[in-house]
C-alpha positions as CSV (number, residue, x, y, z in Angstrom):
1,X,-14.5,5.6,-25.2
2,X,-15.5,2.5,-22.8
3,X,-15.0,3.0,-18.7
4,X,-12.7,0.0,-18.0
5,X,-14.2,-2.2,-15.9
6,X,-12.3,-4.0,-12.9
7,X,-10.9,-7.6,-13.3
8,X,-12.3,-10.5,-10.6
9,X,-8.9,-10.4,-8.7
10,X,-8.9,-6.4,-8.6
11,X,-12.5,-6.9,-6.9
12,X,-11.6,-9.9,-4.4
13,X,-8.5,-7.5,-3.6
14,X,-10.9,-4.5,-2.7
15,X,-13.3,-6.7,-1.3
16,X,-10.7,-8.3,1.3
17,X,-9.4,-4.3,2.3
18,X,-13.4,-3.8,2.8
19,X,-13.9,-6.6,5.3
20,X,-10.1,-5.8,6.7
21,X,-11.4,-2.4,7.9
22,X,-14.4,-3.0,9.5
23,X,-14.5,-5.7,12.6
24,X,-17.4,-8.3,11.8
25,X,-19.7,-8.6,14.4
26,X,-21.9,-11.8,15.5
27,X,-25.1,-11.8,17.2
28,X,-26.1,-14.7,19.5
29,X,-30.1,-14.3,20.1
30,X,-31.3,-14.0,24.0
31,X,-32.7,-17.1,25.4
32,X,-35.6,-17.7,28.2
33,X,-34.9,-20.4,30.5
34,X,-37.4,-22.3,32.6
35,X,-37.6,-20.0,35.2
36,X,-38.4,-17.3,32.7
37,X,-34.8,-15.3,33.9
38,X,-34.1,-14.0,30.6
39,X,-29.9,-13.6,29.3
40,X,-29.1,-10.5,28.3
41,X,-27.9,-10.7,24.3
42,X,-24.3,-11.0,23.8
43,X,-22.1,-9.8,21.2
44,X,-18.8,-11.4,19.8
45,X,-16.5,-9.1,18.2
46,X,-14.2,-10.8,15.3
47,X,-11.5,-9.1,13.5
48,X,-9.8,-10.0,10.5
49,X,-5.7,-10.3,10.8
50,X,-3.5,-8.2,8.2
51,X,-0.4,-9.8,6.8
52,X,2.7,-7.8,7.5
53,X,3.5,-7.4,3.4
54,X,0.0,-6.6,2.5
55,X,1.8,-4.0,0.2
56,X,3.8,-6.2,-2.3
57,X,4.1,-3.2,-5.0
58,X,5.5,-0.9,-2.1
59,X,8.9,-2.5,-2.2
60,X,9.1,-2.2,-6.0
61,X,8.0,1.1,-6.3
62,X,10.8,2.2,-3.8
63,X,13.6,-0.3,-5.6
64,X,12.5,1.4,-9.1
65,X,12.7,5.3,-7.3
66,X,15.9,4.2,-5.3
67,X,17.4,3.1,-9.2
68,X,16.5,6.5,-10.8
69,X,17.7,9.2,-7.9
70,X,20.6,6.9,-8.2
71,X,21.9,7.4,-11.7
72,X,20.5,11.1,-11.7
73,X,23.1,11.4,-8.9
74,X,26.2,9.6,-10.6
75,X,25.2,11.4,-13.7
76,X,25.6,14.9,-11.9
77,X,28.8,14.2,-10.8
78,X,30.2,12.7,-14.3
79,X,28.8,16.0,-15.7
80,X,30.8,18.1,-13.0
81,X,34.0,16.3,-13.3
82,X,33.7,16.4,-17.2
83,X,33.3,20.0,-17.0
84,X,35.9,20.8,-14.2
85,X,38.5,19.1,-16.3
86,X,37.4,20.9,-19.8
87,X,36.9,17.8,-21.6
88,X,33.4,19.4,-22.5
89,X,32.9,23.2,-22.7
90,X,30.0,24.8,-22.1
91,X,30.2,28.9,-22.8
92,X,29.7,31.3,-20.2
93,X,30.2,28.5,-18.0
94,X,33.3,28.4,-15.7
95,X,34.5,25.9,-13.5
């Protein structure tokens, strides 16, 4: 069987959480002036800003697990009140 191979979006995606994590860093080279007094080399620290909803599959993930403990709950409780009122028996089972 072939190895699936990524899409172009599913590598710009990764490629943006690379770059997100680790701060760039920019080198401007030393320069000698006249009086040959030489500047020390300085560095320039850049970091690249997350959006607040970086996570858009987050909130539907938690909506679609919110749904399903849901109506396991409201199906628990239409089970017990079924049973407590002996609409459906169950042997051995007394309520």
């Amino acid at each position: 069987m072939a190895k699936k191979r990524k899409t172009r979006e599913q590598k710009k995606l990764a490629d943006q959480r690379h770059t997100f994590t680790h701060s760039q860093t920019a080198f401007i080279s030393s320069t000698t002036l006249s009086t040959k007094q030489t500047i020390l080399p300085k560095y320039e620290s850049k970091t690249v800003a997350l959006t607040p909803n970086y996570y858009p599959y987050l909130k539907k993930d938690l909506s679609k697990t919110a749904l399903l403990t849901l109506g396991i709950l409201i199906f628990q409780v239409l089970l017990f009140m079924v049973l407590k009122n002996h609409i459906f028996v169950i042997p051995g089972l007394t309520y």
